[in-house]
N, C-alpha and C positions, 0 to 999 in steps of 0.2 A: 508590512513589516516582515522581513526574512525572520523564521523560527528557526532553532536550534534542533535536529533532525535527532531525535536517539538511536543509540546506534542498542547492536546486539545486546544480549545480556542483561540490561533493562526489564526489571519484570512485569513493566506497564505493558509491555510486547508481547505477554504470555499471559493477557489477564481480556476476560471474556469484557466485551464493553459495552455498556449501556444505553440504553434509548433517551430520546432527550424530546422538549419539544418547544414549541417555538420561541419561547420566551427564553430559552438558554439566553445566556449574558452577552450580549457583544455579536452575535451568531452571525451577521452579516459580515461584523469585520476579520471573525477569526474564518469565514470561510476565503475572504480575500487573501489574506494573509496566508492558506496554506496552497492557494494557488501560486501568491508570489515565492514563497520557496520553495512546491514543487517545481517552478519555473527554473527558480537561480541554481536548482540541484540538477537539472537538465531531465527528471524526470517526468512519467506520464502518469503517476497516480499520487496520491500521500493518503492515509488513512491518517484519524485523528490520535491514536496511540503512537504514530510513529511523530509526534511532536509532545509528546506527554499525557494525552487526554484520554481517558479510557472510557470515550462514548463512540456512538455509535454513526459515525462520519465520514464519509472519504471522498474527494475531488479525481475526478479524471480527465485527462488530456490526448485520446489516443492517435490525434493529428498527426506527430510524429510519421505514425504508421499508415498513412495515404497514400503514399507510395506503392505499397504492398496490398493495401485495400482501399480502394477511394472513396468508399463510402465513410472512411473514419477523418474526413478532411475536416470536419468543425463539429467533430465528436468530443467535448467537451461541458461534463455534467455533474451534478452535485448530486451525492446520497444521504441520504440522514434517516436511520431506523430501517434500514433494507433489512430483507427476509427472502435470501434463495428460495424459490418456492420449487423447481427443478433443474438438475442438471444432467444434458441429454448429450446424445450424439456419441460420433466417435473420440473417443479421447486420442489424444496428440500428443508428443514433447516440442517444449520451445525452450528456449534457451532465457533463463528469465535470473533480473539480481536486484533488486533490493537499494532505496536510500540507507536503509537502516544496516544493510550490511555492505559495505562498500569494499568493490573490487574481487566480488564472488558471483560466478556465473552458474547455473548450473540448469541441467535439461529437469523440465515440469513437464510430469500427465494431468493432463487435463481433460475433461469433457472439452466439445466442440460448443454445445448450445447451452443455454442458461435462460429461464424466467427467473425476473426476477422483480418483486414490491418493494418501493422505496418512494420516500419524499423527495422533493427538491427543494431550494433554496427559499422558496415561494411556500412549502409547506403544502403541495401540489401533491398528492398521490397518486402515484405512475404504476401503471404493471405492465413490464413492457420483456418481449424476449430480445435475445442479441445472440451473436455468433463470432467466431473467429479470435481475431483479436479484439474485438471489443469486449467479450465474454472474458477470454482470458484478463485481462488486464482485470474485471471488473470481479474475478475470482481473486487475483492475488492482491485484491486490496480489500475483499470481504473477509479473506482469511484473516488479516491483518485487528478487524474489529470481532473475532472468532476466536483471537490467541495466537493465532498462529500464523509462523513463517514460512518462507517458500522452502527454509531449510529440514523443515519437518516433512515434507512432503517427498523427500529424494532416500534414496536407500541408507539404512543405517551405516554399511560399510563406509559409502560415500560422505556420510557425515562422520561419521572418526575420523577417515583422512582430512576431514576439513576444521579437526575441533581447534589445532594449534592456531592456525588463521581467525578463526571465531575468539577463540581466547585474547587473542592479539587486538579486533576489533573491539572488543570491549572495554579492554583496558585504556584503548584509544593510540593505540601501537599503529596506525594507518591514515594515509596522506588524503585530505579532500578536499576539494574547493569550496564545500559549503559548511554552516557552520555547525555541530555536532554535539550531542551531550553524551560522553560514556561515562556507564555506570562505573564502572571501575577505576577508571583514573583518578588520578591524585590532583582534580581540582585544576586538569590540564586541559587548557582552553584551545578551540581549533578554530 
Protein backbone atom coordinates (compact mmCIF):
# COMPACT_ATOMS: atom_id res chain seq x y z
CA UNK A 1 0.00 0.00 0.00
CA UNK A 2 1.35 3.44 -1.26
CA UNK A 3 1.81 5.89 2.12
CA UNK A 4 1.17 9.31 2.16
CA UNK A 5 4.99 10.99 2.02
CA UNK A 6 5.05 14.16 4.63
CA UNK A 7 6.41 16.83 3.19
CA UNK A 8 8.52 19.74 5.11
CA UNK A 9 7.36 21.42 8.13
CA UNK A 10 6.02 18.49 9.78
CA UNK A 11 7.65 18.21 13.21
CA UNK A 12 7.82 14.39 12.96
CA UNK A 13 10.73 15.44 10.47
CA UNK A 14 12.59 17.24 13.21
CA UNK A 15 12.12 14.73 16.02
CA UNK A 16 14.99 12.21 17.07
CA UNK A 17 13.23 8.61 16.48
CA UNK A 18 13.35 5.66 18.36
CA UNK A 19 14.47 2.12 18.33
CA UNK A 20 11.94 -0.56 18.03
CA UNK A 21 12.08 -4.26 18.01
CA UNK A 22 10.79 -7.06 16.39
CA UNK A 23 7.53 -7.50 17.55
CA UNK A 24 6.68 -3.66 16.41
CA UNK A 25 2.95 -4.21 14.82
CA UNK A 26 2.67 -5.07 11.28
CA UNK A 27 6.73 -4.75 10.79
CA UNK A 28 6.98 -6.83 7.71
CA UNK A 29 4.01 -5.18 6.03
CA UNK A 30 4.79 -1.65 6.99
CA UNK A 31 8.42 -2.33 5.75
CA UNK A 32 6.78 -3.45 2.31
CA UNK A 33 4.74 -0.78 2.02
CA UNK A 34 7.53 1.89 2.35
CA UNK A 35 9.32 0.14 -0.38
CA UNK A 36 6.12 0.38 -2.55
CA UNK A 37 6.04 4.11 -2.21
CA UNK A 38 9.57 4.73 -2.11
CA UNK A 39 9.16 2.96 -5.48
CA UNK A 40 5.80 4.98 -6.73
CA UNK A 41 7.77 8.25 -5.62
CA UNK A 42 10.65 7.18 -8.03
CA UNK A 43 12.89 7.56 -5.02
CA UNK A 44 15.99 5.47 -3.56
CA UNK A 45 15.43 5.72 0.20
CA UNK A 46 12.22 6.59 2.68
CA UNK A 47 13.11 6.71 6.27
CA UNK A 48 10.18 5.93 8.53
CA UNK A 49 9.54 9.76 9.82
CA UNK A 50 9.15 10.69 6.39
CA UNK A 51 5.63 8.51 6.42
CA UNK A 52 4.77 9.75 10.03
CA UNK A 53 6.56 7.16 12.29
CA UNK A 54 9.12 8.49 14.50
CA UNK A 55 11.27 5.26 14.80
CA UNK A 56 14.05 4.23 13.98
CA UNK A 57 13.69 2.62 10.13
CA UNK A 58 14.58 3.25 6.71
CA UNK A 59 14.58 1.19 3.15
CA UNK A 60 17.05 1.66 0.38
CA UNK A 61 17.24 1.31 -3.15
CA UNK A 62 20.59 2.55 -4.55
CA UNK A 63 20.08 0.44 -7.91
CA UNK A 64 19.12 3.53 -9.70
CA UNK A 65 22.81 4.34 -9.38
CA UNK A 66 24.53 1.36 -11.17
CA UNK A 67 25.22 3.08 -13.74
CA UNK A 68 27.53 5.25 -12.08
CA UNK A 69 28.75 2.49 -9.74
CA UNK A 70 27.75 -1.15 -10.45
CA UNK A 71 28.43 -2.50 -7.58
CA UNK A 72 24.91 -0.70 -6.41
CA UNK A 73 22.96 -2.89 -9.10
CA UNK A 74 20.83 -5.02 -6.25
CA UNK A 75 21.79 -2.77 -3.38
CA UNK A 76 18.60 -2.82 -1.81
CA UNK A 77 18.38 -3.06 2.27
CA UNK A 78 16.48 -2.57 5.27
CA UNK A 79 17.71 -0.69 8.48
CA UNK A 80 16.07 -0.79 11.80
CA UNK A 81 17.93 0.79 15.04
CA UNK A 82 21.25 1.64 12.84
CA UNK A 83 23.96 3.46 14.89
CA UNK A 84 26.73 5.36 12.62
CA UNK A 85 29.61 4.05 14.25
CA UNK A 86 32.08 6.11 11.77
CA UNK A 87 32.22 8.41 9.21
CA UNK A 88 35.44 8.60 7.12
CA UNK A 89 37.06 9.64 3.98
CA UNK A 90 37.07 12.44 1.85
CA UNK A 91 33.99 14.39 2.10
CA UNK A 92 32.21 15.29 -1.28
CA UNK A 93 29.15 17.47 -2.68
CA UNK A 94 26.44 15.75 -4.51
CA UNK A 95 23.53 17.18 -5.64
CA UNK A 96 20.89 15.56 -3.37
CA UNK A 97 16.50 16.29 -2.73
CA UNK A 98 14.34 14.84 -0.78
CA UNK A 99 10.61 12.87 -1.05
CA UNK A 100 9.75 15.16 1.67
CA UNK A 101 10.76 18.27 0.16
CA UNK A 102 9.85 18.03 -3.40
CA UNK A 103 11.49 19.93 -6.28
CA UNK A 104 14.68 21.20 -4.10
CA UNK A 105 17.96 20.18 -5.09
CA UNK A 106 20.74 21.27 -3.52
CA UNK A 107 24.82 20.30 -3.18
CA UNK A 108 25.48 17.91 0.31
CA UNK A 109 29.10 17.43 1.96
CA UNK A 110 29.44 14.41 2.98
CA UNK A 111 31.98 12.02 4.15
CA UNK A 112 33.04 9.36 1.36
CA UNK A 113 32.89 6.18 3.91
CA UNK A 114 30.52 5.16 6.67
CA UNK A 115 30.47 2.01 9.27
CA UNK A 116 27.74 1.40 10.02
CA UNK A 117 25.41 -1.27 12.95
CA UNK A 118 22.03 -2.01 11.89
CA UNK A 119 19.40 -4.82 11.85
CA UNK A 120 17.60 -6.08 8.97
CA UNK A 121 14.26 -7.12 8.13
CA UNK A 122 15.13 -10.56 9.64
CA UNK A 123 16.34 -8.85 13.04
CA UNK A 124 19.96 -9.87 11.51
CA UNK A 125 22.66 -7.64 13.04
CA UNK A 126 24.99 -6.45 10.36
CA UNK A 127 28.15 -4.30 10.84
CA UNK A 128 29.08 -3.52 7.65
CA UNK A 129 31.16 -0.42 5.98
CA UNK A 130 30.02 1.10 2.60
CA UNK A 131 31.34 4.00 0.29
CA UNK A 132 30.31 6.26 -2.32
CA UNK A 133 26.92 6.47 -3.02
CA UNK A 134 25.86 3.87 -1.14
CA UNK A 135 27.23 5.66 2.07
CA UNK A 136 25.76 8.74 0.80
CA UNK A 137 22.29 7.78 0.29
CA UNK A 138 22.49 5.64 3.59
CA UNK A 139 23.60 9.23 5.37
CA UNK A 140 20.72 11.13 3.98
CA UNK A 141 18.28 8.83 5.27
CA UNK A 142 20.01 8.24 8.85
CA UNK A 143 19.81 11.84 9.00
CA UNK A 144 16.26 11.64 8.48
CA UNK A 145 15.76 9.15 11.86
CA UNK A 146 18.42 11.89 13.54
CA UNK A 147 15.84 14.94 12.91
CA UNK A 148 17.32 16.05 10.41
CA UNK A 149 17.22 17.27 6.75
CA UNK A 150 19.35 17.49 3.78
CA UNK A 151 18.32 21.21 4.21
CA UNK A 152 20.04 21.76 7.46
CA UNK A 153 23.14 20.46 6.24
CA UNK A 154 23.58 23.49 3.30
CA UNK A 155 24.59 26.91 4.31
CA UNK A 156 22.47 29.15 6.17
CA UNK A 157 22.43 31.81 3.45
CA UNK A 158 21.43 29.23 0.96
CA UNK A 159 18.58 28.31 3.17
CA UNK A 160 17.03 31.86 3.45
CA UNK A 161 17.07 31.89 -0.15
CA UNK A 162 15.12 28.74 -0.19
CA UNK A 163 12.81 29.43 3.02
CA UNK A 164 9.75 30.99 0.66
CA UNK A 165 9.93 27.53 -1.38
CA UNK A 166 9.97 25.55 1.94
CA UNK A 167 7.26 27.69 3.23
CA UNK A 168 5.23 26.92 -0.04
CA UNK A 169 5.97 23.05 0.34
CA UNK A 170 4.56 22.95 3.51
CA UNK A 171 1.51 24.54 3.12
CA UNK A 172 1.42 22.00 0.22
CA UNK A 173 1.66 24.96 -2.54
CA UNK A 174 3.74 22.14 -4.82
CA UNK A 175 2.86 19.66 -7.67
CA UNK A 176 3.56 15.76 -7.14
CA UNK A 177 2.91 12.63 -8.48
CA UNK A 178 2.81 10.96 -5.21
CA UNK A 179 0.61 11.16 -2.52
CA UNK A 180 1.69 13.76 0.44
CA UNK A 181 0.67 14.98 3.91
CA UNK A 182 1.33 18.86 4.60
CA UNK A 183 1.35 19.97 7.67
CA UNK A 184 -0.03 23.10 6.87
CA UNK A 185 -2.59 22.89 4.64
CA UNK A 186 -6.07 23.40 4.93
CA UNK A 187 -6.87 19.55 4.84
CA UNK A 188 -5.73 19.83 1.02
CA UNK A 189 -5.41 16.51 -0.42
CA UNK A 190 -2.74 15.56 -3.16
Amino acid sequence: MKLPIVAYGDPVLKKLATDIDQDYPNLKELIDNMFETMYAASGVGLAAPQIGLPIRLFVVDASPFADDEPALENFKKVFINPVIEEESGEKWDFNEGCLSIPDIRENVNRHRDLKIKYYDEQFTLHEEAFTGLAARVIQHEYDHIQGKLFTDRISPLRKTMLKNRLDAIAKGAVRVDYKMRFPLANKRKR
